[in-house]
C-alpha positions in Angstrom: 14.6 102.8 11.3 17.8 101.2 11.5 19.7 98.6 9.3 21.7 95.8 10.3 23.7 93.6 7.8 25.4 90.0 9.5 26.5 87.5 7.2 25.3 88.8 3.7 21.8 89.1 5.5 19.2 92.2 5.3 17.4 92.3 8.0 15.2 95.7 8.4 14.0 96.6 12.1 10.8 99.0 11.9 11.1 99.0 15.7 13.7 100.7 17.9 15.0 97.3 19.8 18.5 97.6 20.7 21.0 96.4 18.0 21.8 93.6 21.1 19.0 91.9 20.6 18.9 92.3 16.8 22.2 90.5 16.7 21.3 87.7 19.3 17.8 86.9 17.1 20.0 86.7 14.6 23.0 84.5 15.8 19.7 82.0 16.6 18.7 81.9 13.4 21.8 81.0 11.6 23.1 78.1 14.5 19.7 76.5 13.8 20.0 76.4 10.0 23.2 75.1 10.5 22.1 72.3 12.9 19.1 71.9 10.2 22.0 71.9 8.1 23.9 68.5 9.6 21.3 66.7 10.1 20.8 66.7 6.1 24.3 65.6 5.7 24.3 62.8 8.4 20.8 61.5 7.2 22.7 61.4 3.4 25.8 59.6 4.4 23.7 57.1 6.4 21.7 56.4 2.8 25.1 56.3 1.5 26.3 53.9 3.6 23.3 51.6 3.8 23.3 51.4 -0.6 27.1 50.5 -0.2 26.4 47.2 2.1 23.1 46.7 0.2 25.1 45.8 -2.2 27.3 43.9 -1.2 26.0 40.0 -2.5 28.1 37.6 -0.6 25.9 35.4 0.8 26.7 33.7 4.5 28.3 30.2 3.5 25.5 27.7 4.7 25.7 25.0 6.4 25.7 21.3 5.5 23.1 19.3 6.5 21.9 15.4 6.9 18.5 14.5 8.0 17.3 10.7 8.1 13.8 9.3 8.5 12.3 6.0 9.2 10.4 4.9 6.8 9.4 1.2 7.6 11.0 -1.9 9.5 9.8 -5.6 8.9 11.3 -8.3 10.7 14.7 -8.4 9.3 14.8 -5.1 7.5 15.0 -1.1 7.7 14.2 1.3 5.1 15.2 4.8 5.6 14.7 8.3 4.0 17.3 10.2 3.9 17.8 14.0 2.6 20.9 16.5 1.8 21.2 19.8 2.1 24.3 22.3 1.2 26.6 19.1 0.4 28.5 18.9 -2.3 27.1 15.5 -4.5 28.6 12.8 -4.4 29.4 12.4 -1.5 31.2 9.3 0.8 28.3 8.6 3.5 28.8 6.6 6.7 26.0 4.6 8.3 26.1 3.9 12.1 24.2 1.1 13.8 24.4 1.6 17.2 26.8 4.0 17.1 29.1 2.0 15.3 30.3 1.8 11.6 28.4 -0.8 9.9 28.5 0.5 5.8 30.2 3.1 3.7 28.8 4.1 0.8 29.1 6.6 -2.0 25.8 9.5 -2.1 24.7 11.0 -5.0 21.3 11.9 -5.2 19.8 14.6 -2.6 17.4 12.4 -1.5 17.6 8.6 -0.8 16.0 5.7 0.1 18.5 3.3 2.4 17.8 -0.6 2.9 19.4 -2.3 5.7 19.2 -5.8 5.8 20.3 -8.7 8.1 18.8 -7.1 11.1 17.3 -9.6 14.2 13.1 -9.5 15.1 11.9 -7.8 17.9 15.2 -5.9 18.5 15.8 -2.0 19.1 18.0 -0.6 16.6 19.5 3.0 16.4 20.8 4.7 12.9 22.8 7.4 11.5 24.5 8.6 8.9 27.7 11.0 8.9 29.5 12.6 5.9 33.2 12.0 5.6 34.3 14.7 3.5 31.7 17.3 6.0 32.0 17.4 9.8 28.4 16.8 9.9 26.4 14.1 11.0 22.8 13.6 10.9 19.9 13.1 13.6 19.5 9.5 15.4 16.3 7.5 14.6 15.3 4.2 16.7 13.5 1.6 15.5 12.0 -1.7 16.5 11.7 -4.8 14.4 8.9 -6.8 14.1 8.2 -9.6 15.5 8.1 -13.1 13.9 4.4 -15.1 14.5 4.6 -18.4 15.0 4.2 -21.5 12.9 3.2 -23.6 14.8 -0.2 -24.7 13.3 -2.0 -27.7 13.7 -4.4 -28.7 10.4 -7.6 -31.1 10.3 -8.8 -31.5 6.8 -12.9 -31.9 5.5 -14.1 -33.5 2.6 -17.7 -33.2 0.2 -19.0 -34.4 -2.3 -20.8 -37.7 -3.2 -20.5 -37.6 -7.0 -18.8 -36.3 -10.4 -16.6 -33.8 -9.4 -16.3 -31.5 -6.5 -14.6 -28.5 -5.8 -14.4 -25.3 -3.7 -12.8 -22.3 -4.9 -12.4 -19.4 -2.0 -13.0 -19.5 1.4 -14.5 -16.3 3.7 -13.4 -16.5 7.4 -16.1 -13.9 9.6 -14.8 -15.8 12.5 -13.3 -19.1 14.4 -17.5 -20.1 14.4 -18.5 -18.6 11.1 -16.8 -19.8 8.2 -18.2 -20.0 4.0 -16.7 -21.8 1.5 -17.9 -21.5 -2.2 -17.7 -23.5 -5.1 -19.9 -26.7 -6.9 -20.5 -29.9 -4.5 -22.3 -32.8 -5.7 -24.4 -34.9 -3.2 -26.9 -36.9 -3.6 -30.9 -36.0 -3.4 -33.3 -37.6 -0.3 -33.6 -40.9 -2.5 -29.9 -41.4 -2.5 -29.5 -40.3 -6.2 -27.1 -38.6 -7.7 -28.7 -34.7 -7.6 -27.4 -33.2 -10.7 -27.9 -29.8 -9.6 -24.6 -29.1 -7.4 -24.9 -26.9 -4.1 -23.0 -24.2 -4.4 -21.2 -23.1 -0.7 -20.6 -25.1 2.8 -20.8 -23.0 5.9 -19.1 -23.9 9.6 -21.1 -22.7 12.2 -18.6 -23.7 15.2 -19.1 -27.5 15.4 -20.1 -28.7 12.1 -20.0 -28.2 8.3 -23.3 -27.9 6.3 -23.4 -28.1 2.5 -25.7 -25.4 1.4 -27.4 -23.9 -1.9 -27.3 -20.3 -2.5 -30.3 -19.9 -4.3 -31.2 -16.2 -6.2 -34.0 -15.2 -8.3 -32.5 -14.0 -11.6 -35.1 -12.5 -14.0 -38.0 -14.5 -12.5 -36.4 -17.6 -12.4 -34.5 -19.1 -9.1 -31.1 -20.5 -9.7 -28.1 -22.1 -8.0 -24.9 -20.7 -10.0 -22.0 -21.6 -9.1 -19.5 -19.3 -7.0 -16.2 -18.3 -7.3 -15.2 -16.0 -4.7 -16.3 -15.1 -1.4 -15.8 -12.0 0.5 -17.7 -11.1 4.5 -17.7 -7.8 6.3 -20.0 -8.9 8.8 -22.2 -12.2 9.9 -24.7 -10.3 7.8 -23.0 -8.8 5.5 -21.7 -11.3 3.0 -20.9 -11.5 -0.7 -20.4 -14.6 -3.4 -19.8 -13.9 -7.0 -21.0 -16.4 -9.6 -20.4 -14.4 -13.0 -22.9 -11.7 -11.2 -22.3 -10.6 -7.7 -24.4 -11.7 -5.0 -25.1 -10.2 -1.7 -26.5 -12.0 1.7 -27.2 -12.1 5.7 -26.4 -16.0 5.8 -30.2 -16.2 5.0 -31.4 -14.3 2.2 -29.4 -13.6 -1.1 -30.1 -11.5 -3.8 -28.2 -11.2 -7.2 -27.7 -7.9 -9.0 -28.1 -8.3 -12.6 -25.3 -6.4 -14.1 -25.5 -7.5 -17.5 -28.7 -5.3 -17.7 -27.5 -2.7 -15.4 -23.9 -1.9 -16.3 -22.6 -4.1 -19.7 -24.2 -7.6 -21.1 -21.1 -8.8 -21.3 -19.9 -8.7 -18.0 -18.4 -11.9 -16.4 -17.1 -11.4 -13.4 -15.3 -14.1 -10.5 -13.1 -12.2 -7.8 -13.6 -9.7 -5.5 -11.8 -7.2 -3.2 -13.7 -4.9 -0.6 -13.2 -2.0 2.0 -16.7 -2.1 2.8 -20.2 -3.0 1.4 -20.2 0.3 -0.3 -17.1 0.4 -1.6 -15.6 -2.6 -3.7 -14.6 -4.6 -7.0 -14.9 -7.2 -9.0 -12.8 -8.7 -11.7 -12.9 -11.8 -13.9 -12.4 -12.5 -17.5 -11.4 -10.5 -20.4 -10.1 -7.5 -18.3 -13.8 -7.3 -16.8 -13.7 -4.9 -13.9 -16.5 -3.1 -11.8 -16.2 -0.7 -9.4 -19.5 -0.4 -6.5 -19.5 3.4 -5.0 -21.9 5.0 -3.2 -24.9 2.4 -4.3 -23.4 3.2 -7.6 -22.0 0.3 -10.0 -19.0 1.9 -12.3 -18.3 0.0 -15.3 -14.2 0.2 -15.5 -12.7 -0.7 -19.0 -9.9 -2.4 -20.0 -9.4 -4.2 -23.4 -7.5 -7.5 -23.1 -8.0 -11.0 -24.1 -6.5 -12.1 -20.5 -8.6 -13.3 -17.7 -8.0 -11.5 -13.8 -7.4 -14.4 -11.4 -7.1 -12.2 -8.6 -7.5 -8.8 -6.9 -6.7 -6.9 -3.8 -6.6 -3.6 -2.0 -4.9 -1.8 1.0 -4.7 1.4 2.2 -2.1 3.9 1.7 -0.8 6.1 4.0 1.1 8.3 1.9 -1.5 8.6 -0.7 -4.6 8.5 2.1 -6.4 6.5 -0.3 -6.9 2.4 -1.1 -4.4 1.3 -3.6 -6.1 -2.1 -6.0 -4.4 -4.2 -7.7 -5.4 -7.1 -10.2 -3.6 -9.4 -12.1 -4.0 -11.9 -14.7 -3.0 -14.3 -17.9 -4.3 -16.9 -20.2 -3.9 -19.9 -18.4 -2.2 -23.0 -20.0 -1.3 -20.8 -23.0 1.9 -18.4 -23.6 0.3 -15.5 -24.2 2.0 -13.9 -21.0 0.7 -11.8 -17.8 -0.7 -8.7 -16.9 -0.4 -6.8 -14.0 -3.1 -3.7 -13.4 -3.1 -0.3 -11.0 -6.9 0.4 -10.3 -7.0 4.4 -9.0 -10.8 4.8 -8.4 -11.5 4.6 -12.3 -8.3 4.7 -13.6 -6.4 2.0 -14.8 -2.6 1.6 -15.2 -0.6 -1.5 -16.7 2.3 -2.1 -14.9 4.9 -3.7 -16.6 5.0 -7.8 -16.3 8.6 -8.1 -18.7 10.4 -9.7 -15.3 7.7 -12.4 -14.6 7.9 -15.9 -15.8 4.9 -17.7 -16.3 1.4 -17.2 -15.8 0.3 -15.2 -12.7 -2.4 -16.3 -10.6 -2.6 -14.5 -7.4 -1.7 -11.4 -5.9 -1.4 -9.9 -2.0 0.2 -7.1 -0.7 0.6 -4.0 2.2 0.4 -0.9 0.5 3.8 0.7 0.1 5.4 -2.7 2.8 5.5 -5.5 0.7 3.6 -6.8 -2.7 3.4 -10.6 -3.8 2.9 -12.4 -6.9 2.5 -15.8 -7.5 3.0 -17.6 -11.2 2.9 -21.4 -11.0 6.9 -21.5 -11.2 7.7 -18.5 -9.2 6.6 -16.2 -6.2 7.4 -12.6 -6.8 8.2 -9.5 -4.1 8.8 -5.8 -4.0 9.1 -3.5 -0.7 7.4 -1.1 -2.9 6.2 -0.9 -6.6 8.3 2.0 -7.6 11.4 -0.7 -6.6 13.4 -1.6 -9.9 12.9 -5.0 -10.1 10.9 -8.1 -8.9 12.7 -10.0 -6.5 12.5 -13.9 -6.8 11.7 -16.6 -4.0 13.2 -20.0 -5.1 12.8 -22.9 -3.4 9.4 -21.8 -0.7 7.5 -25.1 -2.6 8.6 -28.1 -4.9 4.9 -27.8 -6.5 3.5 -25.3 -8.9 1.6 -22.3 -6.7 -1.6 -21.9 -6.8 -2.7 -18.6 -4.6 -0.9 -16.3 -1.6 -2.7 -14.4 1.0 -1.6 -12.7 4.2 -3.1 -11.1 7.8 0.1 -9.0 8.0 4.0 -8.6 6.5 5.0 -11.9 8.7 2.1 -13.7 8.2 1.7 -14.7 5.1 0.1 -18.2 3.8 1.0 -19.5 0.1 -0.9 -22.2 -1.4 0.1 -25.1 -4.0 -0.6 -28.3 -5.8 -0.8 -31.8 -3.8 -2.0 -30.3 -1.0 0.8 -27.9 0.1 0.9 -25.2 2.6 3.4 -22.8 3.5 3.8 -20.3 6.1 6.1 -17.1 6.5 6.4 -15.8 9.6 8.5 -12.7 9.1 12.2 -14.8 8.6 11.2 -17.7 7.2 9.1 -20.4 5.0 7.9 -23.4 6.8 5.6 -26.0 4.6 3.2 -28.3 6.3 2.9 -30.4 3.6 3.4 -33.7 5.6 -0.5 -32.7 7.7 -1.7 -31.2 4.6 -0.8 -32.7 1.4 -3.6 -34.5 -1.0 -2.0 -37.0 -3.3 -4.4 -35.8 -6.0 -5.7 -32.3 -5.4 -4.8 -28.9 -5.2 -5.4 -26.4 -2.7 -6.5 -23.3 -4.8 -7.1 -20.8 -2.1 -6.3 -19.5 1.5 -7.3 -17.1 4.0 -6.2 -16.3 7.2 -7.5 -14.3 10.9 -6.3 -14.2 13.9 -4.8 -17.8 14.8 -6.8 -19.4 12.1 -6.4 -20.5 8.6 -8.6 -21.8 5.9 -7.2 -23.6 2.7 -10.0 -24.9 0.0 -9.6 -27.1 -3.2 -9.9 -30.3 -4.2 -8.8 -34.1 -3.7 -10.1 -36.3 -6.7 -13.3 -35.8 -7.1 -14.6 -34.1 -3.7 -14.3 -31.2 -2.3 -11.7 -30.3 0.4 -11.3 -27.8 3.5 -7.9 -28.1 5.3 -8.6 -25.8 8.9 -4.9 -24.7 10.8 -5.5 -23.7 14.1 -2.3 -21.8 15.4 
């Protein structure tokens, strides 16, 4: 047995190997544990290393950033979105139209909404914005105006009526050959007397108007009430509302009683649609019903003011209709209300800006919303705008109702007979074809290249048809 001692290590050989070998095992040994050895320490400072630049908290300076959106064009106007990021608020903003200069203006809210005005119909348009104090400038959007539609309408007027006093008060356009009008005529029975029970609609079938009565049975008795409003999906699928909604084919009507079904106090005298399963009605006192899914909602809303009008339009943004009604107390000061119908829901919307009583509302969800008050037509691009802008001087005569096919092609209705057209730029009356020394035009509605105004002149009923 021999003993061998290298580096402060024992090692004890029970085997006579040659001390050679012994030392070679052993010189193995210790260059591995050393290699074993460095690894440890490069592993470590490469730890070390990676904590120092882990913590190390200086972010990468980002870079500013501009990014513009088109939101919507009308014939004269642009609306665009437009969004910040990493620049320092406020900021001086150029905006290019057509690669040139055309506004300079101070930014100081991340996002924006920009209105550019004063632009032509029909034309293509290029925008962008730059910052000044940022070499940055943001994407191009192109955009094409709209359009304008002609005026150029030619109008033939229709009276009815043989007795007392006569009037029609909304109009349903299915088409050019199928037209209903609604309201009380008084003619004269088979013996040429006066018939005191009045018919209650006229109907165009393409060549000729016939005075008709739309006759219901209402708790086992048949009846002739008077309508109100008129409203057509279809040639067969039609609705009147006389206090109680009624629903027809151009044949056969029925009237659904919801004074027993819904609330006995109902009375109800406009109506709005999407389809035959999915509308409202409105009318005095705030009534309001909502039809869903064969279902009718009862929608509450306590106010002594009558609803004169509603409409709906789809919203994009919201994918959902958006309603609106409004209302007043005619010929009294007790002042306007304005309401925001969400399914069930409703919303007042402040009327503080508006003058007057209002009457009649139309609108483009999120495009453009109209009010008319006798004195004063209303607008906003969008209801969230700040305030009501103000048409002066679009008729000489107190308005009576507004309606419209599209955002240039609008009709607005007043006393003695006028009618007035805007066609994306511009107002154009036609009161010298269409005006009724003593009458009113109460309502209009518009398709395609043809428009329907009803009312009144003295005592008979009048139709004034503009073919375009």
């Amino acid at each position: 047995m021999s003993y061998l001692v290298l580096a402060g290590v024992w090692f004890v050989s029970f085997h006579p190997f040659p001390a050679f070998v012994i030392g070679s095992t052993i010189l193995c040994l210790f260059i591995h544990k050393t290699i074993i050895n460095m690894k440890k320490i490069i592993q470590m400072s490469f730890l070390l290393l990676f904590s120092v630049v882990s913590c190390n908290t200086t972010d990468p300076k980002l870079e500013p950033e501009l990014l513009l959106k088109l939101e919507d064009v009308s014939c004269t106007e642009a609306w665009l979105q437009l969004s910040t990021n990493n620049i320092l608020l406020p900021a001086t903003i150029n905006l290019l139209k057509n690669n040139t200069v055309t506004q300079t203006f101070s930014l100081s809210t991340k996002d924006s909404l920009l209105y550019i005005d004063s632009l032509f119909p029909n034309q293509n348009y290029s925008f962008q914005v730059s910052s000044i104090q940022n070499p940055v400038s943001s994407n191009k959007v192109n955009a094409i105006t709209l359009d304008t539609t002609s005026h150029n309408f030619t109008w033939q007027t229709f009276e009815f009526g043989q007795h007392s006093s006569s009037t029609l008060y909304d109009v349903a356009i299915i088409d050019e050959n199928n037209i209903w009008a609604v309201g009380e005529i008084y003619m004269n029975d088979s013996l040429g007397n006066p018939d005191p029970l009045p018919y209650n609609a006229v109907h165009w079938d393409g060549s000729e108007w016939e005075v008709k009565k739309i006759t219901v049975n209402f708790r086992g008795n048949l009846i002739t009430p008077p309508l109100e409003s008129a409203f057509a999906f279809s040639a067969t699928d039609i609705w009147f509302v006389g206090s109680l909604p009624i629903h027809g084919d151009g044949e056969n009507w029925e009237i659904y009683d919801l004074r027993t079904m819904v609330d006995p106090n109902l009375s109800l005298s406009k109506f709005w649609g999407e389809t035959s399963n999915n509308f409202y009605l409105a009318g005095p006192l705030g009534s309001i019903v909502h039809r869903k899914n064969q279902s009718w909602i009862n929608i509450t809303f306590s106010t002594n003011l009558n609803l004169y009008s509603i409409w709906g339009s789809y919203n994009v943004g919201s994918n959902q209709n958006e309603v609106i009604a409004v209302g007043s107390a005619v010929g009294s000061s007790s002042g306007s209300l304005i309401l925001k119908i969400d399914k069930e829901t409703v919303t007042e919307i402040s009327s503080q800006e508006i003058n007057g009583n209002l009457v009649s509302v139309w609108f483009e969800s999120g495009r453009a919303y109209y009010l008319i008050s006798a004195a004063t037509l209303y607008f906003k691009h969008n209801l969230t705008d700040t305030n009501w802008k103000k048409f002066n001087g679009i008729s000489a005569f107190s308005k009576t109702s507004i309606y419209g096919e599209a955002i240039n092609d609008v009709f607005l209705t007043a006393s003695y007979g006028d009618i007035v057209h805007f066609n994306g730029v511009s107002w154009l009356s036609y009161y010298d074809q269409t005006k009724l020394n003593v009458g009113v035009y109460s309502a209009i509605k518009s398709k395609n290249n043809l428009a329907v105004a009803v009312g009144y002149l003295g005592n008979k009923a009048v139709v004034a048809v503009g073919r375009r």
